[in-house]
Each structure stands twice: as structure tokens, then as C-alpha cells.
N, C-alpha and C positions, 0 to 999 in steps of 0.2 A: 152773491153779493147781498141777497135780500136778507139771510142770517148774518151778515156783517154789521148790517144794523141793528139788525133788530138785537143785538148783545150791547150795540150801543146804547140804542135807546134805551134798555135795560140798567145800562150804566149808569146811564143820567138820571132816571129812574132812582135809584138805588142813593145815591147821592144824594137827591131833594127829601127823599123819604128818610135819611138820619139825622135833616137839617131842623125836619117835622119833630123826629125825634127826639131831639135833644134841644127843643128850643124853652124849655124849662130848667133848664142848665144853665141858663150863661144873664140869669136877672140881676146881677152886680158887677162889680168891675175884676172882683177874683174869680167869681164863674168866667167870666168872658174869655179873662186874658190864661187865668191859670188852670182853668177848669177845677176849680172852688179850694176850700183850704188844706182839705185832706190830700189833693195834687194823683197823680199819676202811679201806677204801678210798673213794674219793671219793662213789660210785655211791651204795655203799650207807650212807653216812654220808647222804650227802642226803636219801636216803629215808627214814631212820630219821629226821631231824629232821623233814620234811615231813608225812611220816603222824603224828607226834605232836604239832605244829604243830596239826593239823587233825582234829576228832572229828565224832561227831554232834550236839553243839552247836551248830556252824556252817552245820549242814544243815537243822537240827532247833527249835534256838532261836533263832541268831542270824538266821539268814536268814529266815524267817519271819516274825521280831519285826520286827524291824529295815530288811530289804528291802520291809516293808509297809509302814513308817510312812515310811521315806526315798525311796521306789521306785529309781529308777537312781541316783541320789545314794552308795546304798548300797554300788556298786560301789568306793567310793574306799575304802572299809576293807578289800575285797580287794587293792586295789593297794598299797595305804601295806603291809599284810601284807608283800607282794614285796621292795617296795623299803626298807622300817626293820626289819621284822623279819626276813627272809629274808638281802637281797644285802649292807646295810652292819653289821647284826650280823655276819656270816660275817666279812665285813671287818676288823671291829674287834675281834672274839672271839676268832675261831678260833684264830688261833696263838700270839697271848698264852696263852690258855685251856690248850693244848696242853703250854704249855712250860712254862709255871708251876707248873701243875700235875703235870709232870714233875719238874723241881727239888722239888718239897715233897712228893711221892710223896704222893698225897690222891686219892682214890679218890672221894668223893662233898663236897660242898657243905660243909656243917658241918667236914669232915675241913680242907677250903682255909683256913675261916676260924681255925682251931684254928692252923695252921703257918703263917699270913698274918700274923697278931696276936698269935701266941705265949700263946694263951689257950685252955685249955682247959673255962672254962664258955662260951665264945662254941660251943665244935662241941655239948655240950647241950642250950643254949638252941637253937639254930637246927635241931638237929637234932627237937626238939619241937614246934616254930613248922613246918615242913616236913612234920610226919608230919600234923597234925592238920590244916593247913588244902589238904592237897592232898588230905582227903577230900570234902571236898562238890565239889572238880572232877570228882572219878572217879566220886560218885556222880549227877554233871548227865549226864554220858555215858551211862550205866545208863538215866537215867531218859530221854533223849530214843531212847534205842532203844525204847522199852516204847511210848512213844507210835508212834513208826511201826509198831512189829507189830502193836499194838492196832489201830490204822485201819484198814493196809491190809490183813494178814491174821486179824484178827479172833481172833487169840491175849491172854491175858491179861498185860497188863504185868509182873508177879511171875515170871511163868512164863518169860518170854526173860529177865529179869536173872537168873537163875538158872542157865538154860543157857549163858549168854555168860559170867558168872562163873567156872564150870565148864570152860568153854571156854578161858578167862585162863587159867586158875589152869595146868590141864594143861601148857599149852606154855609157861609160864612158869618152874613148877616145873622142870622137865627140862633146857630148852633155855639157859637164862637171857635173856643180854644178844644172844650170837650167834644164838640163836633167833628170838627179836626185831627184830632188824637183817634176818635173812632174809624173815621172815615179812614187813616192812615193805616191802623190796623189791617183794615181788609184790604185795601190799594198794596201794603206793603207783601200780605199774600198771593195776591194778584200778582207783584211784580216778580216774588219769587216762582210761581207755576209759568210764567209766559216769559220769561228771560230763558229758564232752563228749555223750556219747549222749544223759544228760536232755534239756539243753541243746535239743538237736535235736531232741526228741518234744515237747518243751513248747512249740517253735515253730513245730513242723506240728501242732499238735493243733488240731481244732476251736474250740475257745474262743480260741486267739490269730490261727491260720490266715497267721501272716508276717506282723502288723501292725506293719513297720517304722512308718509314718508315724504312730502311738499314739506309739511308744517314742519315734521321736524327738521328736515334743511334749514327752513329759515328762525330756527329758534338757535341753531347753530352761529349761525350769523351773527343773529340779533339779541338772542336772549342776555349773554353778559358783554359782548360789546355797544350793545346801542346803536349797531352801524344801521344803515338806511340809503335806499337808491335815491332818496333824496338830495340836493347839496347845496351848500350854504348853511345857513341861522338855523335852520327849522329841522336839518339831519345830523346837530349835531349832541353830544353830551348833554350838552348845556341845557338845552332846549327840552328834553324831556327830564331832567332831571328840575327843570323850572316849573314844572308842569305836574310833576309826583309834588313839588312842596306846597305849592299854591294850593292844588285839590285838597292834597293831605292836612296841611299847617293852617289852612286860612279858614276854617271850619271853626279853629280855636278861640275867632273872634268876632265871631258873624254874629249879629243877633238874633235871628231867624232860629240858627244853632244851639248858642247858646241859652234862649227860653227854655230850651227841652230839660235841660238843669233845675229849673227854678221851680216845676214844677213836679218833680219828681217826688215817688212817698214818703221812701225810706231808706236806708241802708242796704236793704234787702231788694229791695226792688234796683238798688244801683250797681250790687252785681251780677244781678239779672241781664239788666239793661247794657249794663259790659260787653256779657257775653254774647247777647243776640243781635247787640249791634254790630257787631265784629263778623259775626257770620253770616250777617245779613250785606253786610259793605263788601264781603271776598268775594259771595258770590252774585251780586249784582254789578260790581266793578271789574272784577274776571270777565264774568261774559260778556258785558257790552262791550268791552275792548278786545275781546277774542273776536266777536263779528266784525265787529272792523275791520280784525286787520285778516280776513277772510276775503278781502275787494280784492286782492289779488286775482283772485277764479272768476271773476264779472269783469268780461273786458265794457260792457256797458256804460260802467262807470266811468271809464278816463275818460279826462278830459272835461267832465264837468263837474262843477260848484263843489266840493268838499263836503260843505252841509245837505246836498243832493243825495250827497254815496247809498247813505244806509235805507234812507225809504225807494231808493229805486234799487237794490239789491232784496226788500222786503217785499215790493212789488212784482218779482221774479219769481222769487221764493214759496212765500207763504202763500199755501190756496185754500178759495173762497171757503167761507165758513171759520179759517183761524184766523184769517187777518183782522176780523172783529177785535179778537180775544188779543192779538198783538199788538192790536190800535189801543186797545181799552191797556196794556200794559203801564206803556208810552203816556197813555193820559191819567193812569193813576203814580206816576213817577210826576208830573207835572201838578196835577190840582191838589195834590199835598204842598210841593211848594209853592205854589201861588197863594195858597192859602194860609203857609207859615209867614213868608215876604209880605204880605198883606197884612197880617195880623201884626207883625212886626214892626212894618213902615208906621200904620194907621196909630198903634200904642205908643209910640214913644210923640206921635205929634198932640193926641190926645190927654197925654197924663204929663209929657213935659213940655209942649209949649201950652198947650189952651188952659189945663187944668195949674200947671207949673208957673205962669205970667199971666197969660189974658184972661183969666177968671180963676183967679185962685179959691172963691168961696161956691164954688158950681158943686152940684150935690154929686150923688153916685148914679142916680139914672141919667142925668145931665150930660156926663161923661162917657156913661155908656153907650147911650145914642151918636154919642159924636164920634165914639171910635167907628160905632158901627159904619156910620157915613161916611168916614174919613177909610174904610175899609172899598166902598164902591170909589172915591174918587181916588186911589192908590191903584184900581185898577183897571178904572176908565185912563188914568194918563198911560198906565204901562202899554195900554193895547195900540191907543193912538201913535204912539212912538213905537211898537213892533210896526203898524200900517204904515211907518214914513220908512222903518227899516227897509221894508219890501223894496223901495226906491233906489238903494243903496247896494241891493244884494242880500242873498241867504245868506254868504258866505261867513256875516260878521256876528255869526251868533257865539262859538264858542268867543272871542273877543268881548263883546258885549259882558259876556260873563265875567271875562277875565279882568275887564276894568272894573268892575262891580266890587268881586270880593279881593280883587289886590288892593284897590283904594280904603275899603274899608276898611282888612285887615291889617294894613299898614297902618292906619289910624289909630286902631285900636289894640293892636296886638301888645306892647308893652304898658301899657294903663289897664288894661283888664285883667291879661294871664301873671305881668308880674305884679298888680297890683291884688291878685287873691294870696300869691305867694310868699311875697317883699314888704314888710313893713314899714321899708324906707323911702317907698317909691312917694315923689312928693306932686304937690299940682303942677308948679311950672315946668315937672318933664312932663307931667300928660300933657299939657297948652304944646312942650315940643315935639312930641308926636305926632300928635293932629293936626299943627299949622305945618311941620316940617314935611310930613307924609303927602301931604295935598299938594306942596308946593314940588316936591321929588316927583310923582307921579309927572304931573303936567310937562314940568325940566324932562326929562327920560322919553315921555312919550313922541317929546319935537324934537332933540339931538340925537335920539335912539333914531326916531324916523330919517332923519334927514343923512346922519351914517349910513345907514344903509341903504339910500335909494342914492345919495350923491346932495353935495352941496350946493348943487347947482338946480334941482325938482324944486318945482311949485311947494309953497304950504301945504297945500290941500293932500299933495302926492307925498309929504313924509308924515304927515297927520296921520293919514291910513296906514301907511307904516308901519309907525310907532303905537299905533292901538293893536297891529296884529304882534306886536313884539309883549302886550299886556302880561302873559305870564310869566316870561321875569321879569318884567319892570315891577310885578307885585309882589313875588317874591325878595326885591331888595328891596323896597318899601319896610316889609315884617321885618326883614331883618335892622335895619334900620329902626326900625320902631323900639325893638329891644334896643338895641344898643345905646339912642339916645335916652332913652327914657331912663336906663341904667347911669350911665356917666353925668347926667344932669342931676339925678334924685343925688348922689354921691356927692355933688356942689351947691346945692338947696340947700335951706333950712329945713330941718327932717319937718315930717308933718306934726300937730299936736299930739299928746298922749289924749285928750278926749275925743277926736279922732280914730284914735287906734284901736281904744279900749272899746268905741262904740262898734268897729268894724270885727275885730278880731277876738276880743273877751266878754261880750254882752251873754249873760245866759239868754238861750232860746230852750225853746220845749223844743221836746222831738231831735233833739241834734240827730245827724246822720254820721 
């Protein structure tokens, strides 16, 4: 146990000393946010989308939850990962992303849609819709590490959100965006040696012992029906097929995500960045969902918490000396995302409310200070709200997740993807996006709840509900999102030609 930490401590270690590193990097507001003008190469653009793609959610709640109730079936939401959110996003994004957002000089999300639609309460609104609900994502992440330290090393959950918070914040504050992107680089090698390593302990450990001819049974079963010992909502089609779009589709409109675009070099570096993100999403999305749905050979697990499964299956498993190196996986899967979500929340409140309305003539160090603050109180609230989660149950993490990015990316799925695409698309379908999204969520999450628990349950009892129903209610949301935003731009007045010309014909240098 005493080399379990001490890798850790080496971790953290290791962290603060790139935050040292690179705190000459980030003395303006394009070092901070984009890690300066020259942007990103392919390598480490991939990485940065891939470690933030991928938290302890995925290890923690989704894999657990979900690779239990789906077993090998489960896999196909790592693979759809690869190939819709990884290789044909890159596809479809990246260099539109790049360039557009060159031509409009937009630094974060809300900034795009401000000089996309020539409205400046669409960069407010969205910029407030973005800060608030990319909390409870950053605080499912908090909360699924607190469960693993709790199991396996018998640490208090408060206690490591605390340190890990601590731990953000440091190399955040300092380093900023190129911090980040570095740090991700090596967390994302990280994630690839110690995912494949479980992988291989969980298949030579006693309780599975190589049981190919199990697995392939239940791949028979499950692999192109989808069936599941489950029944009801959660064993059926539906339900994992909500669950491959959400992960896969809702990536396409995150901010978190799509930064990785903005800052990228070149051309060259973005079929780089293609390919390795794609290889990096198969096999980190493969395996965590292969262990999962491994809970079958641990009678241990039934019967408790879902978000439970995988660190008390890791606590079986892996011995003293790797569970460091397994713990340290898990936390470099997380402080890359806390540290995109952070960076993410903190810029768009920084450059489009303070710098955008309440002090429009605030310099660039001005700015930069205030993101960096606005970076600790993004993730002082998220922790405070993982510690009330505790109150409520592990169980609501993957959930927590799942209201995060359905709401957003129903928000923004047709104002940003068809608005890199669509010349037509106008401002008041974006306004119907985002006011219709918001208001569809909330409708969905109370009749969806109350369907299925009976119309006769408390609020409170179809609330909970309808929050665990979150991935397809986010799923029609996106879809939703395109459709109005299509059919309304179609009954608009089109947007202006100095609008278009400034979005879509502006020369920039460097096109990609």
C-alpha cells in the first residue's frame, strides 16, 4: 500500500511541476486560453480532446452501470465513441472549427455565436447556459473519484475532492490551456498503459481465470441483439442506443470539446489529430466497457450501488503496488477534464460576461486574472455540489453527466454544427434552440419521470426518475436542436451578406 502512494504522490508531484513549468506560457489571454497563436500540434491536440473526451465517469459510472446491465453489448458505446464522436467529428469539425473561428477571432463558444449571428445577447445567454450546466459534469467527476478512493484505499470521499480540486486549481491557475494540453499528453499515456494493464489483470485474475468461452456466450446473446437480464427502460434498444448517441453525438457541441479545434496548428496536424484520436477513443472506450461488463464473475457486486461496481471489482483485483498506477489512470482521465470544464466554464464567463458587458475596456492582464479566479470558483462550486451529491447517493453520477451534456448539446447542437455548415441558419432559430432545448429538457425530465414511476409518485419520486431517463431525454433534445433550428432558419429572414462574408469569405492566414 505504501508504493500505492508513493506513485501517487509522484503523480501530483508531476503535475505541479508542469504547472511550474509552463507558467511562462499562459501571460495573455491566447497563451491562457489557446496556448498562444501558433496553437497546438496534432499529437497533442488529440490528446487533449481524448483525456477530456474521457473522465472517471466512464470508469466509474458508466462502465459499471451500464456494462452491468448491458454486459458485452456495452462495448458498442465505446466503439460508436471512436467512430461518431472521435474519427467523423474530427472530420466534420475540425477545419471548419479552425477557420471560422479564425475569420471571427472568437476565442470561446458564446464569443462564435455573438459574431456568427451578430447578436450580442446570444454570447450572454449561452455563455450562462455553459457555466451552470457544465457544473454538475465536473462535479460527476469529483464525485466518481471519491468513490474509488473510498473503496479501495479507504480514504474519505471529501477528502480526495479536495485534494484533486487543489491539485486543478494549481496547475491550472499557472499553466493555463498549454499546461493542460501538456499534462494531457502524458495522462493520456498514462491512460493508455493502465486501461490495457486492467484489461489483463481482470482476465487473469482468479474470478474470470481466461473465461473466453463465458464471454463468448454472452456476446452471442448480446453483441447484435442488445438483449439484457435486465427489464423494463434500461434492458431495452432504446436505451443503449441513447447512450451510443449521447456519448458519441453530444461531444459535437460541448465547449470543453470543441476548444480542442480552436487551437489546433494546421492542416497537418488535423489529420494527425484524426487518427490518434480515434485510436485513442477505441481503445479506452473498448476497455472500460469490457470491464464492466466482466461484473458478471464478482458476485460481490450485486446488489450494490452501480457506481460502486468497478472500484470494488478493482479492489479485488488489482494488487498492492498496481492499484497506484490504476488509481493514477482514473485520476489522469479526470484532471484533464476538470481542467478542460474549468477552463471552459471560467472563459466564456471571463471574456463574455465581464470582459463582453461589465467592463468592456478591461485590459488583457485584467482578463487574464479574472479567468484565472473565475477557474478556482468553477471548481470550488463543482466540488461543493459533488459533497451534497454524497447526500443523495453515488449512484447519480453517470446521470449528473447525462444532464450536463444533453442540455447543453441540445442547446447548441444546431447553432454551432449547422451553423459551421449552413449559411442559412439564422439568429432566431439559434434563440429556438436554446430557449426550446431548456424548456424540452425540464417537460421530459417531469412526464418522462412521472411515466414511468406512475402518476400517482411524489415530485420528488418522478424527479429522480426522469434525471436517470437523462440519456435520451438528451438525445432528443440534439435531435431537436437540428430540426428546429433547420425549419425555423427556412422561415427567417436569411442572415445578412456582411454577416456571411465576415463568417465564411474573410481571408485569414494559415487557412487549414
Amino acid at each position: 500500500m505504501v508504493l500505492d502512494y508513493i506513485v501517487l504522490l509522484l503523480y501530483a508531484v508531476g503535475m505541479i511541476a508542469i504547472a511550474i513549468y509552463t507558467r511562462n506560457r499562459s501571460g495573455s489571454v491566447d497563451d491562457f486560453l489557446l496556448a498562444g497563436k501558433k496553437g497546438l500540434n496534432g499529437l497533442m491536440s488529440a490528446f487533449a480532446y481524448g483525456t477530456t473526451y474521457f473522465s472517471a465517469v466512464i470508469f466509474i459510472g458508466y462502465a459499471g452501470s451500464f456494462g452491468t446491465r448491458f454486459g458485452l453489448a456495452s462495448v458498442w458505446i465505446g466503439i460508436g465513441n471512436a467512430i461518431f464522436g472521435s474519427l467523423i467529428a474530427w472530420m466534420v469539425l475540425a477545419k471548419r472549427t479552425k477557420n471560422m473561428t479564425q475569420r471571427l477571432s472568437s476565442k470561446t463558444m458564446p464569443d462564435f455565436f455573438s459574431k456568427r449571428y451578430d447578436s450580442h445577447a446570444l454570447k450572454l445567454v449561452s455563455a450562462v447556459v455553459i457555466f451552470i450546466f457544465l457544473i454538475p459534469y465536473s462535479a460527476s467527476v469529483y464525485s466518481g473519484l471519491s468513490a474509488l478512493f473510498e473503496i479501495v484505499f479507504g480514504i474519505e470521499g471529501w477528502i480526495i475532492m479536495l485534494a484533486l480540486a487543489a491539485l486543478t486549481a494549481v496547475y491550472l491557475f499557472f499553466g493555463g490551456y498549454f499546461a493542460t494540453a501538456l499534462s494531457d499528453f502524458i495522462q493520456g499515456i498514462i491512460m493508455l498503459v493502465g486501461v490495457v494493464l486492467m484489461v489483463v489483470l481482470f482476465m487473469n485474475s482468479p474470478e474470470v481465470k481466461w473465461d473466453l468461452s463465458s464471454l463468448v456466450t454472452d456476446a452471442e446473446k448480446t453483441w447484435f441483439t442488445f438483449s439484457s437480464s435486465q427489464t423494463g427502460f434500461y434492458g431495452s434498444t432504446v436505451s443503449l442506443l441513447s447512450l451510443i448517441c449521447l456519448t458519441s453525438f453530444g461531444v459535437w457541441a460541448l465547449p470543453q470539446t470543441i476548444h480542442k479545434y480552436y487551437a489546433i496548428r494546421d492542416r497537418k496536424a488535423i489529420r494527425l489529430g484524426t487518427a490518434v484520436s480515434t485510436g485513442f477513443a477505441l481503445v479506452i472506450g473498448f476497455c472500460a466497457y469490457f470491464v464492466g461488463a466482466l461484473s458478471k464473475f464478482f458476485p460481490q457486486t450485486e446488489g450494490i450501488p452501480s457506481d460502486r461496481i468497478v472500484p470494488t471489482m478493482l479492489s479485488i483485483v488489482i494488487p498492492t503496488g498496481l492499484m497506484g498506477l490504476i488509481a493514477v489512470l482514473i485520476l489522469s482521465a479526470s484532471m484533464s477534464t476538470l481542467s478542460s470544464v474549468s477552463l471552459a466554464s471560467a472563459s466564456v464567463v471571463a471574456m463574455d460576461l465581464y470582459k463582453g458587458s461589465i467592463r468592456k475596456n478591461a485590459d488583457e492582464k485584467n482578463v487574464n486574472l479574472v479567468m484565472r479566479v473565475l477557474c478556482l470558483v468553477f471548481i470550488v462550486i463543482s466540488v461543493v455540489l459533488a459533497v451534497l451529491n454524497e447526500e443523495f447517493g453515488i449512484s447519480a453520477i453517470a446521470y449528473m453527466m447525462g444532464i450536463s451534456w444533453g442540455t447543453l448539446a441540445g442547446c447548441f447542437m444546431g447553432p454551432f454544427v449547422l451553423g459551421l455548415l449552413w449559411k442559412r441558419v439564422t439568429k432566431p432559430a439559434v434563440w429556438c434552440s436554446i430557449i426550446g432545448s431548456l424548456i424540452l429538457t425540464a417537460v421530459l425530465i417531469v412526464v418522462l419521470g412521472y411515466d414511468s414511476q406512475g402518476w400517482s409518485c411524489t415530485f420528488g419520486v418522478a424527479l429522480k426518475s426522469g434525471i436517470s431517463l437523462s440519456p435520451t431525454i438528451g438525445v432528443i433534445c440534439m435531435i431537436f436542436s437540428l430540426a428546429i433550428t433547420a425549419v425555423v432558419s427556412l422561415f427567417t429572414k436569411a442572415p445578412e451578406q456582411r454577416v456571411l462574408d465576415e463568417a465564411f469569405s474573410k481571408p485569414i492566414e494559415n487557412e487549414v
